[in-house]
C-alpha positions as CSV (number, residue, x, y, z in Angstrom):
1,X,11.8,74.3,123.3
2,X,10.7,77.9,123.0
3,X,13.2,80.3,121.1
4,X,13.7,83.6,122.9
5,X,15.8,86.5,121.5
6,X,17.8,86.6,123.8
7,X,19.2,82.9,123.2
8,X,19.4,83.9,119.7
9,X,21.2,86.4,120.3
10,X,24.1,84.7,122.5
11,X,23.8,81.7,120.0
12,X,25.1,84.3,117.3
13,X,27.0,85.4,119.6
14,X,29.2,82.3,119.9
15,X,29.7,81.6,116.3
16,X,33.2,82.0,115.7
17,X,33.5,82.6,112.1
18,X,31.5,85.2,110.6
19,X,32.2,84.6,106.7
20,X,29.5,82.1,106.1
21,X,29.3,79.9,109.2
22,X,25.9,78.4,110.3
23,X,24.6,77.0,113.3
24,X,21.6,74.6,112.9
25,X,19.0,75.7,115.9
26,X,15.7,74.3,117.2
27,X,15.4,70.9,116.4
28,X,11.9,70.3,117.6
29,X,10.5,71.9,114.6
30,X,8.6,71.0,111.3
31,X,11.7,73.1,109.7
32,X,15.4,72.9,109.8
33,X,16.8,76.0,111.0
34,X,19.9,77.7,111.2
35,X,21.5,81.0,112.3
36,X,24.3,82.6,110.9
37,X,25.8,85.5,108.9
38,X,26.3,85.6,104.7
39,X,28.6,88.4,105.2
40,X,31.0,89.8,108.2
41,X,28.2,91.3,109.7
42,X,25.1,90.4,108.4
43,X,22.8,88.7,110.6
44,X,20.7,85.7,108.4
45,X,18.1,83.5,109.7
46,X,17.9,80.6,106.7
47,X,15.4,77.2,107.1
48,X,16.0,73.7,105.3
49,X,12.8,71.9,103.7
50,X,12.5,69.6,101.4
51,X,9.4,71.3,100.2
52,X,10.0,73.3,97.1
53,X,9.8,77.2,98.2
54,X,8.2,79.9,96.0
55,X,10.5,83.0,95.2
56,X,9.7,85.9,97.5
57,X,10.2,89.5,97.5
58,X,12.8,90.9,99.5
59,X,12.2,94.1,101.8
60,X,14.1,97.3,102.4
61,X,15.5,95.7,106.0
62,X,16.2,92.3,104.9
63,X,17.4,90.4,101.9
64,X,14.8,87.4,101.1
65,X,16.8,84.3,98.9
66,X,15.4,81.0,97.8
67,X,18.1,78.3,96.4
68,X,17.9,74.4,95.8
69,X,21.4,73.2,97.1
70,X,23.2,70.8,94.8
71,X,24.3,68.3,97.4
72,X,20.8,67.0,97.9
73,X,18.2,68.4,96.3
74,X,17.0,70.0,99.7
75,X,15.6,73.7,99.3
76,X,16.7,76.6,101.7
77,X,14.8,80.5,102.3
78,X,17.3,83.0,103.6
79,X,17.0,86.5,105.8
80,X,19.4,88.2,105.7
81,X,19.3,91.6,108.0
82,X,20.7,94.9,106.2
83,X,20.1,97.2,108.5
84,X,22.7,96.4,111.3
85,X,20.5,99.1,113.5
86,X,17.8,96.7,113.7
87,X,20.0,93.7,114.8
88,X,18.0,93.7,118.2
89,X,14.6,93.7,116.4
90,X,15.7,91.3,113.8
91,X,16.4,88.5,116.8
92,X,12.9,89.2,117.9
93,X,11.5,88.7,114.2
94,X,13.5,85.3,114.0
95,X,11.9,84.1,117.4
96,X,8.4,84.8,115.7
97,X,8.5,83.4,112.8
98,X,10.1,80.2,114.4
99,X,7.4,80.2,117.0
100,X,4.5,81.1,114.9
101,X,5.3,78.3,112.4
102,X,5.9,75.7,115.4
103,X,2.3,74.1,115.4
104,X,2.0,73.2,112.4
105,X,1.9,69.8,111.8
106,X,4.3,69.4,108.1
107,X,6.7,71.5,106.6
108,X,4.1,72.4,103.8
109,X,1.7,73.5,106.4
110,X,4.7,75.4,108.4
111,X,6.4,77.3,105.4
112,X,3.2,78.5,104.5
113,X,3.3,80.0,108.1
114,X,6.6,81.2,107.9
115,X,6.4,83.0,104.5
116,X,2.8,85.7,105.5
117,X,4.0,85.9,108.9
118,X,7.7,87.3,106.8
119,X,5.4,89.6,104.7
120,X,3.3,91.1,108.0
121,X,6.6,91.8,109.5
122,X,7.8,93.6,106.3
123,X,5.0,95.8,106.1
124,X,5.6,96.4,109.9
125,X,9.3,97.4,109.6
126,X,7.7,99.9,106.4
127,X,6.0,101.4,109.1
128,X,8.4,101.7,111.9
129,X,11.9,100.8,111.4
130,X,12.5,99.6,115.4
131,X,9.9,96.8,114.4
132,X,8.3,97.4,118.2
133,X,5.3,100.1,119.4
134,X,7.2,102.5,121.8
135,X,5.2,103.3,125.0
136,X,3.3,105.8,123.5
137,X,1.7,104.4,120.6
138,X,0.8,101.4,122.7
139,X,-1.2,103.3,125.2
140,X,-2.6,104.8,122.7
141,X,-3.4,101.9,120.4
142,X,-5.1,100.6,124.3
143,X,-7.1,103.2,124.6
144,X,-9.1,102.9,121.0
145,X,-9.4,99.2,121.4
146,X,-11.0,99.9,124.8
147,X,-13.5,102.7,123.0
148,X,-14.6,99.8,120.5
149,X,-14.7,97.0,122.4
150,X,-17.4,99.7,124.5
151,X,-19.3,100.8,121.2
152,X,-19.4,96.9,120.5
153,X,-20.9,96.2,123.9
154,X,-23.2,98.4,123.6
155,X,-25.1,97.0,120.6
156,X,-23.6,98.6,117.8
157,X,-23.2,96.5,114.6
158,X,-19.5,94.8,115.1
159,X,-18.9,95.4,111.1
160,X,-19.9,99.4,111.1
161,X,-18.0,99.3,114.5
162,X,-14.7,98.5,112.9
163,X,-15.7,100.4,110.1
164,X,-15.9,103.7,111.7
165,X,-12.1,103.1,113.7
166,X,-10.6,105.1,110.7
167,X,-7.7,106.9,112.6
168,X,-5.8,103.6,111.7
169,X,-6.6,104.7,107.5
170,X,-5.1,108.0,107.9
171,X,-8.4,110.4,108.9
172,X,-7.6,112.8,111.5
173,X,-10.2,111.5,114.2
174,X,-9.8,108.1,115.4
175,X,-13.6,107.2,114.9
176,X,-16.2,108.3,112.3
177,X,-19.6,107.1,113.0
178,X,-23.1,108.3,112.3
179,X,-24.0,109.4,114.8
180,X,-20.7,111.6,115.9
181,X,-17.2,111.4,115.9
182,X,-14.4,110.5,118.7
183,X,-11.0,111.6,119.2
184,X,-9.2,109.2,122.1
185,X,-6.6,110.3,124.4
186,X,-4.7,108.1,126.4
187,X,-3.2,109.3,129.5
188,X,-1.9,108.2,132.8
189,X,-4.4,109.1,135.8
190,X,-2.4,111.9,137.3
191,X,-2.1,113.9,133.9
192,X,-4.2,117.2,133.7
193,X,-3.0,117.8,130.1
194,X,-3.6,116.5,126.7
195,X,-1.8,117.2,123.2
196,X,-3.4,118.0,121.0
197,X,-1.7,117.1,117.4
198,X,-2.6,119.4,114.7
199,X,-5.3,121.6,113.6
200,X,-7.4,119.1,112.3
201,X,-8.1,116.4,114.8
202,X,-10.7,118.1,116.4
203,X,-12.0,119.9,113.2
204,X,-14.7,118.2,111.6
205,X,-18.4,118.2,110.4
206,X,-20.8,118.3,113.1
207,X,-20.2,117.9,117.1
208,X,-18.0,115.2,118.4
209,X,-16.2,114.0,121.3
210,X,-13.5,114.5,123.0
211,X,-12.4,110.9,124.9
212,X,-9.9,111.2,127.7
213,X,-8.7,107.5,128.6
214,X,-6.9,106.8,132.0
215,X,-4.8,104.6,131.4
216,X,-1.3,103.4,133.9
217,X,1.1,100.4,133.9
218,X,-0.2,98.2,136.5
219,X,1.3,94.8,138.1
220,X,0.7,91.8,136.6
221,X,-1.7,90.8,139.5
222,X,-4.1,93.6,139.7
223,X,-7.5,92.8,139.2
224,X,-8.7,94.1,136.0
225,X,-5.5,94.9,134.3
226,X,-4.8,93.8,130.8
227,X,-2.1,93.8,128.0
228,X,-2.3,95.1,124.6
229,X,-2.2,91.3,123.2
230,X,-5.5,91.1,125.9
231,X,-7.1,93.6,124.3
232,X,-7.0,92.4,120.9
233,X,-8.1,88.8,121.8
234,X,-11.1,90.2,123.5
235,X,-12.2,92.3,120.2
236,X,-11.3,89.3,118.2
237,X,-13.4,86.8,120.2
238,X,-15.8,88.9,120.1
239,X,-15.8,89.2,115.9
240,X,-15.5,85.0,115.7
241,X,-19.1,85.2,114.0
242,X,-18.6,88.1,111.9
243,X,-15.6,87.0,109.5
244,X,-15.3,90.2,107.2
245,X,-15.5,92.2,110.2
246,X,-12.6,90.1,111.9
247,X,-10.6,90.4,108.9
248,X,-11.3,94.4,108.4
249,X,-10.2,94.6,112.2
250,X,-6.8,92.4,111.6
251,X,-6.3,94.6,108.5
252,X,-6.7,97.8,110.8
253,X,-4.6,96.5,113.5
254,X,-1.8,96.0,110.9
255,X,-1.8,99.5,109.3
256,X,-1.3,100.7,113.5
257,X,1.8,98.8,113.6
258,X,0.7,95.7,115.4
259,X,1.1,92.2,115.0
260,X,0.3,90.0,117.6
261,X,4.1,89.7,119.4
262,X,4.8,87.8,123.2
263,X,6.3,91.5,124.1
264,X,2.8,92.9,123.7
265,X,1.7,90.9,126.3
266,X,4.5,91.2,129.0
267,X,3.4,94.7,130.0
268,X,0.0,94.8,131.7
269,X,-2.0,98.1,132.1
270,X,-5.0,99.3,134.0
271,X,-7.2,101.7,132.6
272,X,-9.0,103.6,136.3
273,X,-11.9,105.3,133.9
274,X,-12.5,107.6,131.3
275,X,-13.5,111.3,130.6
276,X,-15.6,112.4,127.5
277,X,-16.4,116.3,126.3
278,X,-18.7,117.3,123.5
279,X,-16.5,119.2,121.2
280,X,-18.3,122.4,119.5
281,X,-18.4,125.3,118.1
282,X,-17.7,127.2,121.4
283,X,-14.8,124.5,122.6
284,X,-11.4,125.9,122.9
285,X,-9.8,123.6,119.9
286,X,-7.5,125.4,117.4
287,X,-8.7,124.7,113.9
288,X,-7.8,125.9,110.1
289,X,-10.8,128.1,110.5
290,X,-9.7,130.1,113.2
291,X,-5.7,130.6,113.3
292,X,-3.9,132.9,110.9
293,X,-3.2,131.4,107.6
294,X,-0.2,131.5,108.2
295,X,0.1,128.9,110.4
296,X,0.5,125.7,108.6
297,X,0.8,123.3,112.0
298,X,0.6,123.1,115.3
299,X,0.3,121.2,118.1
300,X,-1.2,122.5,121.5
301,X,-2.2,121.2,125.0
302,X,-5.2,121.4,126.7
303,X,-5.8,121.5,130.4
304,X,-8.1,119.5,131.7
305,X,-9.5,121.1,134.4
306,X,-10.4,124.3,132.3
307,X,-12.5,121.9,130.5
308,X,-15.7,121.2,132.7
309,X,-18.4,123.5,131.0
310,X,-17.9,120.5,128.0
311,X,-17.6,117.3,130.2
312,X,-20.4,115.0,129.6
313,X,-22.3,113.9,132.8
């Protein structure tokens, strides 16, 4: 039986007493687990092994406990939500952590599961307190994946391929290579704008590239169209042999905000081509060295179409 949030949600839903009552859910599971609140209105996921559970730290959303009840010896691991503003996300944290821990084959095996998949979501939440990409940020995160899954096609080493996505470590262009640097924009296909996000994303040593990603929601059924979750499987199978780049690349995909969720692969998108411009001294980009002092941010568009004496053939 697969846990969704939304039968979590009604399941909490129908308990009536909401000063300590539980509800054991899921029975098909290596784990015993119930739903229920510790307080009036605290939400609190809490599992039942019989293997003894490590202590583990407790985040800014949710409250992590580990007891050993008295009336048999049995252990039990707690989360309990604080921030009632993330009641929707928190059902949709329980789901994963239920699901992800599923296969495993004994409760050893499955809290192991349960506890890093805990800690990914807590650095998640650190990041972004709805727990979820909005629509934005997973475009955009579709876009670069598409970039390196091309620079990995074409022959490029897959470890200095991931090693050059540094957008996800902070730098203000999403990749650093050699050879140049790229800047990715995704946007839908009818757009003839681009933002640009402050004075340094297209500021830095030597000419670069300006990478202009078309990319739409698409039906489900359309030929060529892929989700985020697609995406990612694709780079991944392509890193299977390379294990330290495969790990630098999960590492990466965690400081974006991703983990690998079932909502991430609901949507489906379609990406119709791709526009690139060499970015130099003489394109129209607004850097430190050329507005006022002054000025200490900005962001600015750029049309498109005043762009063609810098699109690459």
């Amino acid at each position: 039986m697969t846990i969704t949030p939304e039968i979590l949600e009604q399941q909490w839903n129908s308990i009536k007493y909401t000063s300590g009552g539980f509800l054991q859910i899921d029975t098909q599971h290596p784990l015993q687990w119930h739903i229920g609140y510790q307080s009036i209105s605290q939400l609190t996921l809490l599992l039942v092994s019989d293997t003894e559970i490590s202590a583990i730290e407790s985040s800014k959303s949710m409250i992590v406990s580990r007891r050993r009840r008295e009336s048999d010896n049995r252990w039990t691991l707690s989360f309990e939500l604080l921030r009632n503003e993330q009641q929707g996300v928190f059902a949709i944290l329980c789901c994963d952590i239920i699901e992800h821990s599923r296969p495993a084959t004994n409760e050893k095996d499955a809290l192991a599961l349960v506890i890093s998949r805990y800690k990914q979501w807590s650095r998640l939440l650190e990041i972004q307190r709805s727990g979820l990409m909005d629509e934005n940020s997973r475009k955009g995160l579709l876009g670069e994946l598409l970039f390196l899954q091309g620079r990995i096609e074409a022959g490029n080493s897959v470890l200095s391929a991931i090693q050059g996505w540094v957008g996800t470590d902070g730098a203000d262009q999403d990749f650093v290579y050699e050879d140049s640097w790229y800047e990715i924009k995704s946007v839908g296909v009818s757009a003839s704008n681009v933002t640009i996000s402050s004075l340094e994303q297209l500021d830095c040593v030597g000419e670069g590239e300006l990478v202009i990603m078309r990319i739409d929601k698409a039906a489900p059924e359309k030929t060529g169209a892929l989700s985020l979750n697609d995406a990612v499987r694709r780079i991944s199978n392509m890193l299977t042999g390379a294990p330290d780049a495969l790990d630098l690349f999960r590492s990466k995909l965690r400081a974006y905000g991703y983990i690998d969720l079932q909502e991430y692969s609901e949507q489906k998108y379609y990406c119709s081509g791709l526009q690139r411009y060499y970015v130099n001294d003489m394109f129209p980009a607004l850097t430190r060295q050329n507005v006022p002092p002054q000025v200490e941010s900005l962001h600015y568009e750029l049309s498109l179409s005043s762009l063609e004496d810098w699109l690459k053939g």
